[in-house]
Structure formats: structure tokens, C-alpha cells
ZAMARGU-4260 file (C-alpha; in steps of 0.2 Angstrom, whole numbers, plus 5000, padded with zeros to 4 digits):
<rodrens>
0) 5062/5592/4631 | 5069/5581/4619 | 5078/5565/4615 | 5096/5565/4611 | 5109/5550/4603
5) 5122/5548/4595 | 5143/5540/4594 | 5160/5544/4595 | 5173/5531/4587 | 5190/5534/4600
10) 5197/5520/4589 | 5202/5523/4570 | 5194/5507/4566 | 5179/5511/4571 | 5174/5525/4561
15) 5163/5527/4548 | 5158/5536/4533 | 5141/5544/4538 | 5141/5545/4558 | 5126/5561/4556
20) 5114/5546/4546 | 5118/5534/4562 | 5114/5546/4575 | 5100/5550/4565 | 5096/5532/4565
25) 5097/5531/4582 | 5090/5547/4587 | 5075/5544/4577 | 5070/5528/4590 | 5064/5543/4602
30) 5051/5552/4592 | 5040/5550/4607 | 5052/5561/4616 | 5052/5575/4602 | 5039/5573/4589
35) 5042/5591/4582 | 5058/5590/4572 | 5073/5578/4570 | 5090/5584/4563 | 5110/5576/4565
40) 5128/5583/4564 | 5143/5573/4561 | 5162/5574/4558 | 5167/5558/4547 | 5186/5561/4551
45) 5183/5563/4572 | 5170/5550/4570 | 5155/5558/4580 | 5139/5560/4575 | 5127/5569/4586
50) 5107/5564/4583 | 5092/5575/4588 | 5073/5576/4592 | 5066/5592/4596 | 5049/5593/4608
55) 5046/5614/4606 | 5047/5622/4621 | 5056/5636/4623 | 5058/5647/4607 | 5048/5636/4594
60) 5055/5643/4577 | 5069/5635/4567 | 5084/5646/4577 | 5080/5634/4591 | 5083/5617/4581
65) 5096/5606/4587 | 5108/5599/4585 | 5116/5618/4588 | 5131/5624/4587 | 5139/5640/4594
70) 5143/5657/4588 | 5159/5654/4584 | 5158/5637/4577 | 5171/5628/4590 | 5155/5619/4601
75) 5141/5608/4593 | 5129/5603/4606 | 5113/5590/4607 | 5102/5594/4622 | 5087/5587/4633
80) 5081/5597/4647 | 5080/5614/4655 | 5091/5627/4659 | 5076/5638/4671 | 5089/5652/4675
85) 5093/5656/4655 | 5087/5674/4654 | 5098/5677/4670 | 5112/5670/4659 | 5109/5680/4645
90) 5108/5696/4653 | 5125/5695/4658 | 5133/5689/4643 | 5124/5700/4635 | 5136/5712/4647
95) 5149/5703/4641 | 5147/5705/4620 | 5139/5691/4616 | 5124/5693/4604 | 5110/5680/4601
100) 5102/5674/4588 | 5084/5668/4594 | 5077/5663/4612 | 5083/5647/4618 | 5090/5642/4633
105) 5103/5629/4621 | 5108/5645/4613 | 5113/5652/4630 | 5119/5636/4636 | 5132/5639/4623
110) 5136/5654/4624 | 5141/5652/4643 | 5153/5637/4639 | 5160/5649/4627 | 5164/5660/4640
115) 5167/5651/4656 | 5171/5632/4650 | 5162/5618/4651 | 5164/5613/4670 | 5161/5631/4675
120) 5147/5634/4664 | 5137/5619/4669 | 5139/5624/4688 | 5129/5640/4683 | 5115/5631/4675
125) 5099/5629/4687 | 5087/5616/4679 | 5086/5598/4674 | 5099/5592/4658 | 5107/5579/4649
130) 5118/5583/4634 | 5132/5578/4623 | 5146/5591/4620 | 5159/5593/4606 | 5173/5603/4606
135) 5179/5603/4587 | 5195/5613/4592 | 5201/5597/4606 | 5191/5583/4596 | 5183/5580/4614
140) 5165/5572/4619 | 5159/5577/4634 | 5142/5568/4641 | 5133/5579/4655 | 5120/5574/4666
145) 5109/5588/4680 | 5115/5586/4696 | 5098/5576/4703 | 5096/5566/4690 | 5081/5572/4681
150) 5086/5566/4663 | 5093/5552/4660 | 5108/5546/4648 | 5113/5530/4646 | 5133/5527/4638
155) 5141/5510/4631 | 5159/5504/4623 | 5154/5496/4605 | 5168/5489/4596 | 5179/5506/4598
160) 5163/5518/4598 | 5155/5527/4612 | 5135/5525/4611 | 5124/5538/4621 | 5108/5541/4622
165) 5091/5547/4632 | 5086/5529/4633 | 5094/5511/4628 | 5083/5509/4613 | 5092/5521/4606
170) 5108/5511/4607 | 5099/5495/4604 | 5096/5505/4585 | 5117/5504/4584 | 5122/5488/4573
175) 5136/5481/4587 | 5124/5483/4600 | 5124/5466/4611 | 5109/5462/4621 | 5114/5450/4633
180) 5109/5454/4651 | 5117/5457/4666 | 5109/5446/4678 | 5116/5454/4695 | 5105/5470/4689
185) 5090/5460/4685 | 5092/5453/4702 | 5094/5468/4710 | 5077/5475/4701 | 5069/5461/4707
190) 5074/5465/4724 | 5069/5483/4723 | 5060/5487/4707 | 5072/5496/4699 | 5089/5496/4695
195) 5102/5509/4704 | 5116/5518/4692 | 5128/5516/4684 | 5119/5499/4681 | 5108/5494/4667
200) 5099/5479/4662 | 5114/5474/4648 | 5129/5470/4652 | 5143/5484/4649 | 5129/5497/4646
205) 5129/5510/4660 | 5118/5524/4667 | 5130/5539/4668 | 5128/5548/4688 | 5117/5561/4693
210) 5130/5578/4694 | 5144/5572/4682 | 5153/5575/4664 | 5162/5561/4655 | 5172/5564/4643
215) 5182/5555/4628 | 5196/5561/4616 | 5202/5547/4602 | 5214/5536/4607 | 5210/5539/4625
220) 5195/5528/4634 | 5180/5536/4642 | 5183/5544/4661 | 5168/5552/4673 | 5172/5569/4685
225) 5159/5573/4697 | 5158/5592/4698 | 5143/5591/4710 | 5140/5581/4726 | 5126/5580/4738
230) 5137/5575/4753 | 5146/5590/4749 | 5132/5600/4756 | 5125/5589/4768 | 5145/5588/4777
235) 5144/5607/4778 | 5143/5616/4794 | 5123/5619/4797 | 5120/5636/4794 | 5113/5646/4813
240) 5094/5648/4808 | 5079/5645/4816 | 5062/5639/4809 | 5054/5654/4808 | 5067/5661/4795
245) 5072/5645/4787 | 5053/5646/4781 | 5053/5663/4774 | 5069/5659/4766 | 5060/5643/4758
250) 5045/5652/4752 | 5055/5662/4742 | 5066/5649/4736 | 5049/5640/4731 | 5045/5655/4723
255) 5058/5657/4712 | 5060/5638/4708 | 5043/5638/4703 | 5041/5655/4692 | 5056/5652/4681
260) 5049/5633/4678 | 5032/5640/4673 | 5041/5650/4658 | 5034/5640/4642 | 5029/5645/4623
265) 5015/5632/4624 | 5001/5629/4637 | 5007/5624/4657 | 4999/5614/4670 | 5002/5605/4687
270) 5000/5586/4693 | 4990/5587/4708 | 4987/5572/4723 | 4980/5583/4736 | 4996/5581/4745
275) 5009/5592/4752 | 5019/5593/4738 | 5010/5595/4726 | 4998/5606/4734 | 5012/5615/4737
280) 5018/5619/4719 | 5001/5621/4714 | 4998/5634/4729 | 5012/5644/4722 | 5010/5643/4705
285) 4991/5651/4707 | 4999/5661/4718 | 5010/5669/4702 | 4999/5668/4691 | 4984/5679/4683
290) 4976/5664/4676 | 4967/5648/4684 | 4982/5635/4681 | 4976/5618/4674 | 4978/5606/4686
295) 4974/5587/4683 | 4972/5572/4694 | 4969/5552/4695 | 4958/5543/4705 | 4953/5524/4709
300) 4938/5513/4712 | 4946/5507/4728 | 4947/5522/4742 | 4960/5513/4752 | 4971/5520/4735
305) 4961/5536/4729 | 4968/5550/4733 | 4955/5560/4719 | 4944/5569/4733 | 4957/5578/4741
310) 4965/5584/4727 | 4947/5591/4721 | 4944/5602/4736 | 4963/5608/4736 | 4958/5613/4718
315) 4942/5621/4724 | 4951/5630/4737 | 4965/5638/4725 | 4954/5639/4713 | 4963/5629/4696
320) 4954/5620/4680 | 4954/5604/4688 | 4953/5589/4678 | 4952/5571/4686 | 4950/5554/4677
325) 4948/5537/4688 | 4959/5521/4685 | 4948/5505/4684 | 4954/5488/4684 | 4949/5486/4666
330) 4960/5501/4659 | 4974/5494/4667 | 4973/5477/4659 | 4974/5488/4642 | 4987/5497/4649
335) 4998/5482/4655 | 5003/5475/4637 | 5012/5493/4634 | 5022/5496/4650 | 5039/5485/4641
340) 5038/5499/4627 | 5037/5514/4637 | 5052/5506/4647 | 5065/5500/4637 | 5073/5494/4651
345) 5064/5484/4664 | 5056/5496/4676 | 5042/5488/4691 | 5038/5503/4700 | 5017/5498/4699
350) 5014/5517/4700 | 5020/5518/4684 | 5001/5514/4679 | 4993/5527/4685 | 5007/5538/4680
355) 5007/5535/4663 | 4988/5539/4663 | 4990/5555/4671 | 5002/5560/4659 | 4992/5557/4644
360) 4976/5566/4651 | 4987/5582/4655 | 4994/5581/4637 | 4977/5583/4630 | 4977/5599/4635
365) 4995/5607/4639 | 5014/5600/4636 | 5022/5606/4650 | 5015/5600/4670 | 5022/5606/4686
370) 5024/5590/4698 | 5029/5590/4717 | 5041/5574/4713 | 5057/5574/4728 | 5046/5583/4742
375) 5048/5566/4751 | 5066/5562/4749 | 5068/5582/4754 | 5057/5585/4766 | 5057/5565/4773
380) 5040/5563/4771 | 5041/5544/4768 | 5033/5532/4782 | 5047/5520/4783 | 5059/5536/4791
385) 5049/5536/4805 | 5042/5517/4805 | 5060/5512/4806 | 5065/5524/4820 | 5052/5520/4830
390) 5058/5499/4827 | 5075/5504/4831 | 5069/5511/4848 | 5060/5497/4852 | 5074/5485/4849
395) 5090/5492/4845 | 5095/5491/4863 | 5093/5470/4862 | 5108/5460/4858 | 5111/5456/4839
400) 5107/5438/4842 | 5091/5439/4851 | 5085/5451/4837 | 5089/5439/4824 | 5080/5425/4832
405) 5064/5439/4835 | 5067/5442/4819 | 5066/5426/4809 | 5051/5419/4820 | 5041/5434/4814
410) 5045/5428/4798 | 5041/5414/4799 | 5023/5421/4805 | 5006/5418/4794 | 5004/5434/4787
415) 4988/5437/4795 | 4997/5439/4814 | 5014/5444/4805 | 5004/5463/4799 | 4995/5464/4817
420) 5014/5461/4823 | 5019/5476/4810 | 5007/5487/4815 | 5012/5488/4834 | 5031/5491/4830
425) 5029/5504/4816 | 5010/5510/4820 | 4995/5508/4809 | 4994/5505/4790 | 4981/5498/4782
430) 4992/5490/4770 | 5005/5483/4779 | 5004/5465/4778 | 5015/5464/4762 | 5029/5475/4773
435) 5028/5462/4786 | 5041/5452/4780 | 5052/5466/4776 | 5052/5472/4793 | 5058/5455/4800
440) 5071/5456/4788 | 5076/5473/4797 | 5076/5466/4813 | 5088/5453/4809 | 5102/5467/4804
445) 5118/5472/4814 | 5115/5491/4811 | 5100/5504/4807 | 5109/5507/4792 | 5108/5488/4787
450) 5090/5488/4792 | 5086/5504/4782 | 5093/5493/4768 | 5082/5477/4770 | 5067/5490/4772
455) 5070/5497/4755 | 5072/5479/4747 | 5052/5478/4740 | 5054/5464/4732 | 5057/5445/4731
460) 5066/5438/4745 | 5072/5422/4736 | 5086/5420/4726 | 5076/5417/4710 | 5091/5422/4699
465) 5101/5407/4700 | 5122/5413/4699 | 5117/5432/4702 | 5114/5442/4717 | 5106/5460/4719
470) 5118/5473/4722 | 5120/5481/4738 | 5114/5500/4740 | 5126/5503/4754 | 5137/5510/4741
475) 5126/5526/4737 | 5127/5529/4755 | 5139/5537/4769 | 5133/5535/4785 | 5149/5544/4792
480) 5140/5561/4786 | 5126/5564/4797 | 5124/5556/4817 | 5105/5553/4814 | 5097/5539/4803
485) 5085/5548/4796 | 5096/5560/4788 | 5107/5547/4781 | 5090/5536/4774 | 5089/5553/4764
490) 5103/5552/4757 | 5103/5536/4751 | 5086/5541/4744 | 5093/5555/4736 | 5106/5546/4727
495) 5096/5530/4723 | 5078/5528/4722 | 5073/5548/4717 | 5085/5547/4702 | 5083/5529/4697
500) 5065/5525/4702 | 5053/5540/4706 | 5062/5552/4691 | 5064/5537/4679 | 5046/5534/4681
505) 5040/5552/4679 | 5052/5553/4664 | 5046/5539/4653 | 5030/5541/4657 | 5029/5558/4653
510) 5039/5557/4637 | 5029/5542/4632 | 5018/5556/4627 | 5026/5570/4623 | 5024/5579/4640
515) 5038/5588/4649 | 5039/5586/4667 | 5046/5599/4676 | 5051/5596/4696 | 5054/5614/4705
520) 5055/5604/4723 | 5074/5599/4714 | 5081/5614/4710 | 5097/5610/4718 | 5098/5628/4726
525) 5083/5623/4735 | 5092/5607/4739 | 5107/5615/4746 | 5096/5626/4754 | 5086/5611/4764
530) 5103/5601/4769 | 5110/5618/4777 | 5101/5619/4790 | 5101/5612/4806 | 5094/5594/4809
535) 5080/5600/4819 | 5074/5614/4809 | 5076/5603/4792 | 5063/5590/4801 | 5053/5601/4804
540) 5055/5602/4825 | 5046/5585/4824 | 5032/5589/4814 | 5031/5576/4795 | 5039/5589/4781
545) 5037/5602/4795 | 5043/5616/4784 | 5036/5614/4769 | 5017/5612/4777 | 5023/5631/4784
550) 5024/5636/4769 | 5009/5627/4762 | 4998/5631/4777 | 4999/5649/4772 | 4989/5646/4756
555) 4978/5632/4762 | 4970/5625/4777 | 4979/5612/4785 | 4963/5601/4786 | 4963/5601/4769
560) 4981/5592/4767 | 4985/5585/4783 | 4981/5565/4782 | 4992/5549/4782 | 5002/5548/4766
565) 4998/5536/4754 | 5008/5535/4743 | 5005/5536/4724 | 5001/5515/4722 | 4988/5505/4712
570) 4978/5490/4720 | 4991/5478/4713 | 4988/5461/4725 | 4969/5461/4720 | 4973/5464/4702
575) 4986/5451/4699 | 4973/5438/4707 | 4959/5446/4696 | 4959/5456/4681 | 4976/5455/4677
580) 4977/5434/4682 | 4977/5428/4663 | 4992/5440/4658 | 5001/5437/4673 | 5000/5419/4670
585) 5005/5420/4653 | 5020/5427/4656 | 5025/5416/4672 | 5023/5398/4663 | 5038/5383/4667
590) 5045/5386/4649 | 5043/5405/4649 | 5052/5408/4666 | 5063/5395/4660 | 5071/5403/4644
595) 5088/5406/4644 | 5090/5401/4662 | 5087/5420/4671 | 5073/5412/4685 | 5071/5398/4694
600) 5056/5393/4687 | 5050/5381/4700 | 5053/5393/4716 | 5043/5408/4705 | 5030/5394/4699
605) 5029/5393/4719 | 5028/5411/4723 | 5014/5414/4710 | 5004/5400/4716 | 5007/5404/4733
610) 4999/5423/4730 | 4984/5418/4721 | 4979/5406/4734 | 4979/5421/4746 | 4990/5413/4758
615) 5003/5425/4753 | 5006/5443/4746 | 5019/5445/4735 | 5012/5455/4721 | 5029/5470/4722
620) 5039/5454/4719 | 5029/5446/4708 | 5025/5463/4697 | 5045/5464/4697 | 5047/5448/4689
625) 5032/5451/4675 | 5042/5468/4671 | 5057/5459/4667 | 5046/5445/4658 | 5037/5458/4648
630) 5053/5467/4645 | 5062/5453/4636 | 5047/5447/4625 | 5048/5467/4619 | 5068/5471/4616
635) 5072/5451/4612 | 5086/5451/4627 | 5097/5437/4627 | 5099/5430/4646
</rodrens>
């Protein structure tokens, strides 16, 4: 794992004399990402310079530094990530005359665009990677990003020159760079706690898509080719399989997602929550393996939120060297102050807390940890599948109109009666009176689809970015693909919230500390695999991730994993009124909100008041504005 930056001036006038010192420059911002070496390349007269920091991995001696180039000296590449099925590669090249040098997958990764090209080289590659690609022979750039969206690469236009890099501080370290925000996308974080690609916090800064290359010549501007799309797959005729052999088949997918990601030079473990998926990676990692697997854990105060206790008696039951540390109230108030610089851009996913600390007690001991991250979005594991299939029964057959009106007079509800009125429509939840007001939001809509929308907007329902709006997630859906809604919330799932929220967190978090994460529930052959098969089989012939817990119940008991879902959250409502009140407040002053004109300050003044009487919850919404609050203090963004 490793950080990667660098430039490419398309226009004459933007070259410079030394592009390998300013992708240093820039590269170097990302130590965090790869403390263990740092190097640049650059061509003055193409104008490119690529930038590097190594994390060791995989081949830890000097032939594995970047940036590399290949055997033949045409392609020089700078590379974050995995390529799992390397070795595989190498055998065959190998076939082919090609000869290596040392161990690494980047020298592979090479050696196969040498061969096949670029677009077909990258279609082989089974893993998790972002890299920057010049062809010295055709003075091209070419930007790749894995097809899931597991590493992330952000890409701008300064003044003639192409910027990219693992994350936007690296950008920010280019002298052109322009801070200035775009509003719709702060809006839209507000309303959903993150922002969905190709967007970014500043303007004209963008996050290139999961499954895609861009590439730039001199002279020419920037264009983006997908070369894999998840629709393609799920629009596929379903594959004539039953349940019985879609499991077997799984298991050994499983298996071989997760042996080639346990390949490492430096000591592995496992995240572990005592869920499915996690158990589930766990499971078959000590299933491979001669040795007890580390496995490490988090755990709260409050047991509405701790999840520790069942991840101990999974780790009893496999057998692992579990190691657990609890999240207090106190650790997070130390932890807070730090969130704006592990996330350059704003980011208000609350479980990035307890994240973050889990990823710094597993690199104590190891540098690489196994997680169970996608299992939900694969196997649709998350509540609000079936809670809003069982709303849409319920009143999907009404009129639009007398939904609507429904609708906004549950709204309009004290919370109180509005979560008793929740927990009827969409079955019990202990912490559903926050939802509330996002289900009568659902009620109001013309379509499940529209309805899945409004259920995924967590956030504020005001307009407290005056002249923006938050943009739609429609656009990362097509409900024309699959008949059933489920399927199609997936999708949008898939295309949005894994890439930009759950993997985005994971990433920063983890490399915050110098720890690669590593997802084998994302190997898009598994992927493929799951969207094969026919609806019925892939949900499991009605029972929650049906297939997977097939496969999971053959290593341990079902009573030891099957509960409600929780979800990976932190105690946020009770925190904001308590422990963290005074940072909160300090951030959500008149003249604060007010700088530069981003917030209505009155109407969040309101909203904040309104929570910490207790009258209201609104602590998602409220987070998302401190994230954006804390965010600007950090990076000096201009609104």
C-alpha cells in the first residue's frame, strides 16, 4: 500500500524545469500512506513528474521501490494497491520470455502491460489499485482506478497541468491549487455524509470512477473510458443454478479471494465484529492457515452499540489471538480534534471513530488486516432493504396524494410517537427514532426508487446551504436493470455509498496509520459471481445474506452470529449533548457558521439548540456539518 501524486503539463506553458522535485513535493504530503521509502521520476520536456511513497508489502528490498519502470524502459509506473493474482501473472509471462527481477506484484503489473496493453492488462488484474501510467514511447498519462473502488485518486486541471493523487492534500501541496468549495457537494455531504464521485469538496477537483482509465496526451485534454461496469453483469442472463451449488461455488470463490490476500512479507490480521462478514473472512482465513490469525475488535461502554462480546466468542470458537479495546466517551473527545486531518476532504460517516481506533490497535501488531467490508451491499444485508420493502407493501398501493399527506403529518409528529409509528411500518429498532423523519420523507415519494433515495439521505433535511442543493443519487442508479427494488438499492449501493463512504472510510482510516486494508468480499470475480445468479438464490431464498451464512454456518454455529445487525455506529446523540457539547459548540457559533456565507447560521444555530434540548435528534446531521466545520479550520478552504 502506498501513496502516489504527481503532474502532467498538456500545455507548453505549463511545464517546468524539475516536474520529479514537484511530485516529490507533493507525494511526500502522504508519508502516512507509506512511511518506508519515498522516490520521484520526471521528464522536463513531457512535463510529468510521477511522486512516490512506498508502505513495504510485498517484496520489501530495494527492486520493489517505485516509482518503476519496465523492462524495456517504454512504461514508468507509480502504484497504490494490490494486484492478489500476481504470481498467477508471472507464471505465464514467464511462458512468455519475460524475466523478473525481484518479487513484486508492480513489477508484474508491468510486465503484463508490456505484453497485452494497458486496457487488457488491467482486465486481468484481480485486486484493489490506483496508478498513474506513462507511456514514454506516445507521451501518454494514463490514471487507473480498481474496478470497486477500493483506492482512491483524485485528478484536477491547474493552469495547463494535470494533478493526481491518493488524496487532495496532495494537490493542495501544487502552488496553483485553488481552494474554493463547491457548495452543491458540501450540500450534498450534509445530506448524506459523504460525497458521491466524481465530486469533491473543491470545485473542478474530481474523484475519478471506480472501473475506469483516463488518459492525457499534450495538447489534448483529459478523457475517462470505463473498461468495467457492474450493470454489465447484473444485465446478464442469470446463470441456471440452485442454492445448493451457488454455495459450493461461493466457498471456493471465498477461498481463493481470501488465500491470495493473505500473501504478505510482514505480519497479517483480520478485523473482526462477530458478524457475518467478518466472521466469515475470519472463518476462512483459520481455515488456511497453520497458525492462530490475529484478529482485533472494538467495543463500547454502551451495549445498545457493543458488538465486542460476540466477536470474543466467535474468536474462541475459531480459535484466533483476539485482541479488543473498548471506545469511551473520553477517548473520542481526544480523538475528535484529529478527524479533519486524517480526511482531507470532509468526511461525517460517525463510524469513522471507532474505525480509526481499530486500525491503530491492529498496527501495533501486524500491517496488513483482512476486513469483511461490501458483505452488505453484496449480500444485501442492510436493514433499510427490507424495512423499505416491507413500507412499500404497506402503502405503495395508496394514491400518491394520500401518501403524501400520510407522509407529511408523520412528520410533522413529536418524535416520541413518530419512532413508535417507525417501528410498526419497518419492525423493531432500538434506535430508530432518528430514522423517523426519513421514512416520512419516503412515504411522500412517487416511486420505490425515489423512496430508496430519501431513505439514504441521513442527513439535514433543511436547505442550510443557501444557493446550493445536494446532488441527486439517481444518477448512479438504473432501475431498468433488475424488476425487484431490492436488487436495484444494491446497485446504487454498489456505485455510491461502498466506494465513497464505507471504503473511503476504511482507506483513511487505515492509512492514517500505516495499515493496509485488504477486502476479499470485493474481489470483483466473486462480485460477478453473486450478480449471476438468479434473484432468488442471490437473497438467499428469503433468508438475510442467505448464502453467505451457508457458507459461514459450516465453520460456526449459527447462534453464535445470528442477531439483528447493528451496524458499526458510535453513541453519537448522547455524545454530542455530553462529552463532546463544548467542541461541538465551538465550532457551531453565529460567526463561525457564518464565515464566508456556506451555512445558514440561524436555521443550524436552531437545529443544534433543538438537539440538545432533546426535543430533537439530529446528531447524523449535525456531525455532518462539524465535519465540514472542522474540515475548513484544517485545510483554510475558501467558501
Amino acid at each position: 500500500m502506498c501513496g502516489i501524486a504527481g503532474l502532467m503539463a498538456f500545455e507548453a506553458g505549463a511545464r517546468v524545469a524539475d516536474p520529479a522535485a514537484i511530485a516529490l513535493t507533493m507525494a511526500d504530503t502522504l508519508k502516512h500512506r507509506g512511511p518506508d521509502g519515498r522516490d520521484s521520476w520526471g521528464d522536463a520536456e513531457a512535463g510529468v513528474g510521477l511522486g512516490h511513497r512506498r508502505l513495504s508489502i510485498i517484496d520489501l528490498t530495494p527492486t520493489g521501490a517505485q516509482p518503476m519502470h519496465s523492462a524495456g524502459g517504454r512504461y514508468v509506473i507509480s502504484y497504490n494497491g494490490e494486484v492478489y493474482n500476481f504470481p498467477e501473472l508471472r507464471r505465464e509471462l514467464e511462458e512468455k520470455g519475460h524475466s523478473f527481477r525481484g518479487g513484486s506484484d508492480t513489477e508484474v503489473m508491468l510486465a503484463t502491460i508490456v505484453e497485452w496493453g494497458l486496457e487488457a492488462a488491467v482486465r486481468r488484474f484481480a485486486g484493489m489499485f490506483a496508478f498513474a501510467l506513462f507511456d514514454r514511447q506516445s507521451r501518454t498519462l494514463s490514471l487507473v482506478r480498481d474496478r470497486i473502488g477500493v483506492k482512491p485518486l483524485y485528478w484536477c486541471i491547474s493552469n495547463g497541468a494535470l494533478l493526481f493523487g491518493s488524496e487532495l492534500r496532495a494537490l493542495m501541496a501544487y502552488p496553483s491549487f485553488s481552494r474554493a468549495i463547491d457548495r452543491d457537494a458540501i450540500a450534498t455531504l450534509v445530506r448524506y455524509s459523504y460525497i458521491p464521485a466524481p465530486a469533491t469538496a473543491f470545485r473542478d477537483v474530481h474523484k475519478l470512477p471506480p472501473g475506469s482509465i483516463l488518459t492525457v496526451r499534450s495538447g489534448e485534454s483529459p478523457r475517462i473510458e470505463p473498461y468495467w461496469r457492474l450493470v454489465d453483469h447484473v444485465a446478464s442472463e442469470p446463470a441456471a443454478v440452485d442454492f445448493e451449488t451457488a454455495t459450493e461455488q461461493l466457498h471456493e470463490l471465498l477461498r481463493t479471494s481470501i488465500r491470495q490476500r493473505m500473501v504478505a512479507d510482514v505480519p497479517l490480521g483480520a478485523f473482526l465484529s462477530g458478524g457475518f462478514d467478518s466472521s466469515t473472512v475470519v472463518a476462512l482465513m483459520q481455515a488456511v492457515s497453520k497458525e492462530p490469525i490475529r484478529t482485533f475488535t472494538i467495543g463500547f461502554d454502551d451495549t445498545a452499540y457493543d458488538e465486542a462480546v460476540h466477536a470474543r466468542a466467535v474468536a474462541r470458537h475459531l480459535g484466533t489471538a483476539h485482541t479488543e479495546i473498548a471506545l469511551k466517551p473520553e477517548v473520542a473527545l481526544d480523538l475528535v480534534p484529529n478527524v479533519a486531518d486524517w480526511f482531507d476532504e470532509p468526511f461525517a460517516d460517525s463510524s469513522q471513530l471507532p474505525s480509526y481506533l481499530v486500525s491503530k490497535m491492529t498496527r501495533e501488531h501486524v500491517t496488513v488486516a483482512l476486513s469483511g467490508d461490501g458483505g452488505d451491499e453484496l449480500f444485501a444485508g442492510y436493514p433499510k432493504y427490507a424495512h423499505l420493502g416491507r413500507l412499500w407493501r404497506k402503502i405503495g398501493r395508496f394514491p400518491h396524494p394520500l401518501r403524501a399527506a400520510v407522509g407529511k403529518a408523520f412528520g410533522a409528529m413529536p418524535e416520541a410517537l413518530m419512532a413508535r409509528g417507525a417501528a410498526y411500518l419497518t419492525g423493531p429498532d432500538e434506535r430508530i427514532g432518528e430514522k423517523g423523519r426519513r421514512l416520512a420523507d419516503a412515504m411522500r415519494q412517487r416511486t420505490p426508487d425515489d423512496a430508496a433515495c430519501a431513505i439514504a439521505a441521513i442527513g439535514l433535511r433543511d436547505d442550510v446551504v443557501p444557493g446550493a442543493g445536494p446532488a441527486p443519487l439517481r444518477g448512479k442508479q438504473s432501475p431498468a436493470v433488475c424488476k425487484d427494488l431490492i436488487s436495484r438499492m444494491q446497485i446504487q449501493d454498489t456505485l455510491g455509498y461502498l466506494p465513497d463512504d464505507i471504503l473511503t472510510k476504511v482507506d483513511r482510516c487505515s492509512m492514517a496509520v500505516s495499515l493496509e486494508a485488504r477486502e476479499p468480499l470485493l474481489d470483483h470475480r466473486l462480485v460477478e459471481f453473486i450478480w449471476s445468479l438468479p434473484e432468488p438464490v442471490r437473497h438467499g431464498n428469503g433468508r438475510a445474506k442467505g448464502l453467505l451464512r451457508a457458507v459461514l454456518d459450516r465453520y460456526v454455529p449459527p447462534a453464535l452470529t445470528d442477531r439483528p445487525k447493528r451496524g458499526f455506529s458510535v453513541p453519537l446523540a448522547s455524545w454530542l449533548r455530553g462529552p463532546l457539547r463544548d467542541w461541538a459548540d465551538s465550532l457551531l457559533t453565529q460567526e463561525k457558521l457564518a464565515q464566508g456565507g456556506l451555512f445558514d447560521a440561524p436555521r443550524v444555530r436552531a437545529i443544534w439548540e433543538r438537539h440538545l434540548s432533546g426535543v430533537e435528534t439530529n446528531a447524523t446531521g449535525l456531525w455532518n456539518v462539524l465535519m465540514v466545520q472542522a474540515w475548513r479550520e484544517r485545510w483554510q478552504a475558501q467558501a
